[in-house]
DSSP file (Angstrom, degrees, kcal/mol; ACC not computed):
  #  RESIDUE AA STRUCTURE BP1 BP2  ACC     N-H-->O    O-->H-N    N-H-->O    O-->H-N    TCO  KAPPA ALPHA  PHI   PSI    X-CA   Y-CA   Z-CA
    1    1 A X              0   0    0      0, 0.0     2,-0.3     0, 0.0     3,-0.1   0.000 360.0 360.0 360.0 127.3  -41.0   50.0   19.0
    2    2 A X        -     0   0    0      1,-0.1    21,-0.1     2,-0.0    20,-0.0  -0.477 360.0-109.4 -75.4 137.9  -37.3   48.8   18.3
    3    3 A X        -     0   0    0     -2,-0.3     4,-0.5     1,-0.2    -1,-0.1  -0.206  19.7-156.6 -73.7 128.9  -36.1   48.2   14.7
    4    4 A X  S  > S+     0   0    0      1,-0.2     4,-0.7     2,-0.1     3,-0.3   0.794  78.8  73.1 -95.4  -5.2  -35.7   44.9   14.3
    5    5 A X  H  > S+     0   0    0      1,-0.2     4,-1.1     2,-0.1    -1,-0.2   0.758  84.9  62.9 -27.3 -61.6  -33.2   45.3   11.5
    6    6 A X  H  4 S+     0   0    0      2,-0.2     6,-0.3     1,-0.2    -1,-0.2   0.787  95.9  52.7 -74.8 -24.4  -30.1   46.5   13.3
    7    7 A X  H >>>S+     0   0    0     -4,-0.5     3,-5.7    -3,-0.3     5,-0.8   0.905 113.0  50.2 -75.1 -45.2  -29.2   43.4   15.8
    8    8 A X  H ><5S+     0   0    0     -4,-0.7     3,-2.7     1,-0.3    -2,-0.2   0.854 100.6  59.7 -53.4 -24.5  -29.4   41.3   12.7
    9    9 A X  T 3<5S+     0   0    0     -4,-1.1    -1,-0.3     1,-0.4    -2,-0.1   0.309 115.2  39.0 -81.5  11.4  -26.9   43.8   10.6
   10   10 A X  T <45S-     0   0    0     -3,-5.7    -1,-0.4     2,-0.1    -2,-0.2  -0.048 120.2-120.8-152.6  18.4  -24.3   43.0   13.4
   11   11 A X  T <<5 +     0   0    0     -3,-2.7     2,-2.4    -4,-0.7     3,-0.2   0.728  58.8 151.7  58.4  15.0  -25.6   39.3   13.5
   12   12 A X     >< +     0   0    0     -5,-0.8     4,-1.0    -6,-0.3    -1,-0.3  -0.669  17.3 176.6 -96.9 139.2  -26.6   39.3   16.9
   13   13 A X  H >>  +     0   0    0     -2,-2.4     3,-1.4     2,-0.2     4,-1.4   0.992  69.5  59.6 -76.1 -57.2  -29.2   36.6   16.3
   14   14 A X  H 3> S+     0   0    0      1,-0.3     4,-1.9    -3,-0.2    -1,-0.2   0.742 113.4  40.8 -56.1 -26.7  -30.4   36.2   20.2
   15   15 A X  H 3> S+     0   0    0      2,-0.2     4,-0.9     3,-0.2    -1,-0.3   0.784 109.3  59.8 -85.7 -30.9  -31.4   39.9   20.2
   16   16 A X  H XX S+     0   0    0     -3,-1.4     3,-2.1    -4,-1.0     4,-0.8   1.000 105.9  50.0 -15.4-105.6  -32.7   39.4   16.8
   17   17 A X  H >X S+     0   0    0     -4,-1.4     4,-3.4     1,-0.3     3,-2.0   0.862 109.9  45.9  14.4 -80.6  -35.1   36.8   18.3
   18   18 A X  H 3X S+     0   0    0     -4,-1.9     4,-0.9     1,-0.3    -1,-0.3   0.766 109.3  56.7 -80.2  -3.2  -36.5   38.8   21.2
   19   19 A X  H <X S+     0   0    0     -3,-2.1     4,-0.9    -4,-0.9    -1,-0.3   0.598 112.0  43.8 -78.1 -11.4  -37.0   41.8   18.9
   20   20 A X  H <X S+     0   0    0     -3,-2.0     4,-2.4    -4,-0.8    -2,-0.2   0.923 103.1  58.8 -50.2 -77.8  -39.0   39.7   16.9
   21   21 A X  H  X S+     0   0    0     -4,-3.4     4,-1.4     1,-0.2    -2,-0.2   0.734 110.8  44.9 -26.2 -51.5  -40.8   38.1   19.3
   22   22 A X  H  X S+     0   0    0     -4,-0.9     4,-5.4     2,-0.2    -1,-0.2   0.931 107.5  59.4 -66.6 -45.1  -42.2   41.8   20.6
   23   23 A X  H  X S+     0   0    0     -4,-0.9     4,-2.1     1,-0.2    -1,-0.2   0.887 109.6  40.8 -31.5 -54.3  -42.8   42.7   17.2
   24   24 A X  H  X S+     0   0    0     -4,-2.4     4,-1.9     2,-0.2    -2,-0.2   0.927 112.6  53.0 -64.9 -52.1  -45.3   39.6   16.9
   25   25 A X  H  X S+     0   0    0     -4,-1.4     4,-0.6     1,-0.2    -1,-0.2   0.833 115.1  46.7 -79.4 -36.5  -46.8   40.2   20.3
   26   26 A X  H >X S+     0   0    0     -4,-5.4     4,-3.1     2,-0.2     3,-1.3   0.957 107.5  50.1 -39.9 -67.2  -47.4   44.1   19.0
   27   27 A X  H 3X S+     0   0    0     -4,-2.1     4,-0.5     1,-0.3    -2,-0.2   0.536 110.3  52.6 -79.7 -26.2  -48.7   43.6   15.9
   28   28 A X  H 3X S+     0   0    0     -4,-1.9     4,-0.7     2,-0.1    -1,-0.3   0.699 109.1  52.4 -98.5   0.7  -51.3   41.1   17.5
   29   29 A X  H XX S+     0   0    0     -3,-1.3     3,-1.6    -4,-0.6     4,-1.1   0.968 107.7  46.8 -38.3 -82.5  -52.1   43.5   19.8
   30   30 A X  H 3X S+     0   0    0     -4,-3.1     4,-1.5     1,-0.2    -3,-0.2   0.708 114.5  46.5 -38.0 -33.4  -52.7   45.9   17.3
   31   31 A X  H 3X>S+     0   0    0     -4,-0.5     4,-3.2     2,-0.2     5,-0.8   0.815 109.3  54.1 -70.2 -36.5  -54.9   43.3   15.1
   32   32 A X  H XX5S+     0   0    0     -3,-1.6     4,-3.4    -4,-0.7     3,-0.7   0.924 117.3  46.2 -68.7 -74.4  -57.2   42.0   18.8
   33   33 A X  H 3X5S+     0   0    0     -4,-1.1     4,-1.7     1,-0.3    -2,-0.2   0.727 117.5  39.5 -62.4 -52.3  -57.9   46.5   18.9
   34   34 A X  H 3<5S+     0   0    0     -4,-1.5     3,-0.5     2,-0.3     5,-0.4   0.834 122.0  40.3 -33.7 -57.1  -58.8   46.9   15.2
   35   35 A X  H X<5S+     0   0    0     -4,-3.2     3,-2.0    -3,-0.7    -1,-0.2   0.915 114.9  51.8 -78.7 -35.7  -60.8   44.0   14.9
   36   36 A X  H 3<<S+     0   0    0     -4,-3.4    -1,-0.3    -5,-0.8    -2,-0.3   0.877 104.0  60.2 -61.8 -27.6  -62.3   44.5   18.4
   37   37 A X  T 3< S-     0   0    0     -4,-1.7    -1,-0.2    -3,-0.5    -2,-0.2   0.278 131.2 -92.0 -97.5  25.5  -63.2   48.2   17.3
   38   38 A X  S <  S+     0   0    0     -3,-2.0     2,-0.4     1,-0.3    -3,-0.2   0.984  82.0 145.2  84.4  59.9  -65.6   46.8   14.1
   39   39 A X        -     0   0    0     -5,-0.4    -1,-0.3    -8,-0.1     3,-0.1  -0.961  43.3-151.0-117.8 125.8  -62.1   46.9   11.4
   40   40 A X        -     0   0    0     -2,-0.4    19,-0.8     1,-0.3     2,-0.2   0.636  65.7  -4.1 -33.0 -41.4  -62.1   44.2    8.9
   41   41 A X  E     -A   58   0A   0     17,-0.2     2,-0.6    -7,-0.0    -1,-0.3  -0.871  58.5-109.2 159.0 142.6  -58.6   44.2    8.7
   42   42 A X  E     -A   57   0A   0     15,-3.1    15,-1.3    -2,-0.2     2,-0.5  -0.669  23.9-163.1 -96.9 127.9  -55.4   45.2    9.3
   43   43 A X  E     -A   56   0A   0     -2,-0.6     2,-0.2    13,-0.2    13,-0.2  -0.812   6.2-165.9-104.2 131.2  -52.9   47.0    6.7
   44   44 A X  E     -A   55   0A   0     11,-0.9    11,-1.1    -2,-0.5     2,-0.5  -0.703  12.5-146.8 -67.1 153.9  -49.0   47.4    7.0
   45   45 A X  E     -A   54   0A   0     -2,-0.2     2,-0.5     9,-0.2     9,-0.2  -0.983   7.9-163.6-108.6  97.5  -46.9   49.4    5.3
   46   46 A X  E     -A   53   0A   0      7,-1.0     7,-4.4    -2,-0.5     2,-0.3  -0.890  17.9-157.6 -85.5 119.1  -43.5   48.0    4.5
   47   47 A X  E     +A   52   0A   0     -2,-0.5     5,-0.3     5,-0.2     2,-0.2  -0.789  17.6 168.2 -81.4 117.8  -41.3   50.8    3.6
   48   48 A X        -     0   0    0      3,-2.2    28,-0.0    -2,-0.3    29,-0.0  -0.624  50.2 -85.7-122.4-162.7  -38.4   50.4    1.7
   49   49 A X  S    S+     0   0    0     -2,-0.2     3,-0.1     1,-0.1    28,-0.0   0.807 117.5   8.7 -64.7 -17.9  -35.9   52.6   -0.1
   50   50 A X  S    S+     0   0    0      0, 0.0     2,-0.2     0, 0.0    -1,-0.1   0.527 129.4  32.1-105.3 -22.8  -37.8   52.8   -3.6
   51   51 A X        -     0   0    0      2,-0.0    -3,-2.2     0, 0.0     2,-0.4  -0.484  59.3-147.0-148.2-176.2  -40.9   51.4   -3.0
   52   52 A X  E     -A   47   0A   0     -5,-0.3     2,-0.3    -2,-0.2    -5,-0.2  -0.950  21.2-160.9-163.4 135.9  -43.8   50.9    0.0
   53   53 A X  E     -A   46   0A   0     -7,-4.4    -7,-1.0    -2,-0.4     2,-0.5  -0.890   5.6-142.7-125.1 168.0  -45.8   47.7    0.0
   54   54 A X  E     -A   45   0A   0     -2,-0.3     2,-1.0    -9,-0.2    -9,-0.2  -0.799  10.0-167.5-126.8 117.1  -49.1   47.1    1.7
   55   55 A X  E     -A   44   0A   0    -11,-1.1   -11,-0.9    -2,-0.5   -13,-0.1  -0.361   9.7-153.0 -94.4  74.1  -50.4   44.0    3.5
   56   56 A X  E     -A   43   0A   0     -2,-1.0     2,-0.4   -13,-0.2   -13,-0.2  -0.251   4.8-161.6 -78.3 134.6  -54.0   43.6    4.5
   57   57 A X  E     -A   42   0A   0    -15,-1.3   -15,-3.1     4,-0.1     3,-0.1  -0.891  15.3-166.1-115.7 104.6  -54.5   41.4    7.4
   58   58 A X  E     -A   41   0A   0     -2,-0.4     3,-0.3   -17,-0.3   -17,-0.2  -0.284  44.6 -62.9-102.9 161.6  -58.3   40.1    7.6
   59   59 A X  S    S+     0   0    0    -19,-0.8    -1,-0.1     1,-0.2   -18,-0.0  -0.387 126.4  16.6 153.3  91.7  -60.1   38.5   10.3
   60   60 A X  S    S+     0   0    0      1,-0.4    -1,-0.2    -2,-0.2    -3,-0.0  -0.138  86.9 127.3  90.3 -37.4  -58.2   34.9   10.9
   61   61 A X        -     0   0    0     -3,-0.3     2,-0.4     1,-0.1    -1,-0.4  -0.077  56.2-131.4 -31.9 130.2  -54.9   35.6    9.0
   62   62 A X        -     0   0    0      1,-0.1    -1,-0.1     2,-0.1   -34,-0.0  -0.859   7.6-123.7-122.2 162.7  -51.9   34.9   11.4
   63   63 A X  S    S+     0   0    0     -2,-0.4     2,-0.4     1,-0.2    -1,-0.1   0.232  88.1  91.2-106.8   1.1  -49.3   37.0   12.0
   64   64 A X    >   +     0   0    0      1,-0.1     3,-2.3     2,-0.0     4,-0.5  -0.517  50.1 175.2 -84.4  73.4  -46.8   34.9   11.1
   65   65 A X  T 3   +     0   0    0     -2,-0.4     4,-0.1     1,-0.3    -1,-0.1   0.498  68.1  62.7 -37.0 -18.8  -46.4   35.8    7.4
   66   66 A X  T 3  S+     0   0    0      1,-0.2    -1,-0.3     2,-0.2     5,-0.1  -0.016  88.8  62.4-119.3  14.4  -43.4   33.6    6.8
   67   67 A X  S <  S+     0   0    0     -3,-2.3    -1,-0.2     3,-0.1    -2,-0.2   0.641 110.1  36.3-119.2   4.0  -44.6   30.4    7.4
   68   68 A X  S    S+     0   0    0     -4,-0.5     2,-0.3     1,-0.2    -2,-0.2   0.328 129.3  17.6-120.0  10.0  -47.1   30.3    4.7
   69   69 A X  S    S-     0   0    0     -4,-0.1    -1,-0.2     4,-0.0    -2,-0.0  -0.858  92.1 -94.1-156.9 130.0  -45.2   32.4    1.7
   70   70 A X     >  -     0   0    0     -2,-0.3     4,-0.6     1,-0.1    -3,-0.1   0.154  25.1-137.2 -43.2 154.4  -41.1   33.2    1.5
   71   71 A X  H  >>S+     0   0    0     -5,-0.1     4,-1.4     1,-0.1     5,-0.5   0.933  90.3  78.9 -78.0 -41.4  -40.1   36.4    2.8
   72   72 A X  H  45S+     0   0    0      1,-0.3     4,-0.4     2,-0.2    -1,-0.1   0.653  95.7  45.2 -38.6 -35.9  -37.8   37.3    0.1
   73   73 A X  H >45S+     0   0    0      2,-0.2     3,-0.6     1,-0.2    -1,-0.3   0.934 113.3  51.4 -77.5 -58.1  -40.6   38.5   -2.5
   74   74 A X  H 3<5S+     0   0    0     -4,-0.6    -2,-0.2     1,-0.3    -1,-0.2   0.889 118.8  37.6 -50.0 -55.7  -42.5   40.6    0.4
   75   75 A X  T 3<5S+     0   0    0     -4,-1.4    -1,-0.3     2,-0.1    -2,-0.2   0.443  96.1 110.9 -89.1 -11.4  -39.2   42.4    1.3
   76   76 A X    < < -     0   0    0     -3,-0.6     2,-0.3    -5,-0.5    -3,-0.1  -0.148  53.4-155.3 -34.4 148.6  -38.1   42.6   -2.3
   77   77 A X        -     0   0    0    -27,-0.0     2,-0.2   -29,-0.0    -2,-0.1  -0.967  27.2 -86.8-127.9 157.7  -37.9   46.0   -4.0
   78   78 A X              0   0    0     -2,-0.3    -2,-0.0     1,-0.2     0, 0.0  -0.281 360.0 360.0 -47.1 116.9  -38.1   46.9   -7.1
   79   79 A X              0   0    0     -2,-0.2    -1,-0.2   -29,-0.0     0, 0.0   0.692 360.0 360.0 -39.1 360.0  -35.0   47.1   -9.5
C-alpha cells in the first residue's frame, strides 16, 4: 500500500486524492473479509511518533471517519 502522507507533504493534492481513494477501497476490502470470516470488527492502529491509537470498526460503521468527527483529534498526539 502507498503512504498517503508524502504527496500531500509536497502538496500534490491530485495524487493525494487517488491515494486516498485506494486507501478507502482497501480498507473496505479488508472490513467485507473480516466481517465475512465471523469478526465483529475491525481495529486500526494509527501510529504516530509518541503514541499509537486504536479504532474499532464494528458491523455498519463507514469508513469514512471524517465525515462524522474532525480528523485533528484522531491524528493528534500527545504533548
Amino acid at each position: 500500500m502507498l503512504p498517503v502522507i508524502a504527496p500531500a507533504q509536497f502538496e500534490a493534492w491530485g495524487q493525494w486524492l487517488d491515494r486516498l481513494a485506494r486507501l478507502q477501497a482497501t480498507l473496505r476490502d479488508r472490513q467485507r473479509q473480516s466481517l465475512g470470516a465471523g469478526y465483529d470488527e475491525l481495529a486500526l492502529v494509527l501510529c504516530g511518533k509518541r503514541q499509537a491509537r486504536i479504532i474499532r470498526l464494528r458491523r455498519g460503521d463507514a469508513w469514512k471517519l471524517w465525515r462524522r468527527a474532525p480528523l485533528t483529534p484522531l491524528f493528534a498526539e500527545a504533548e
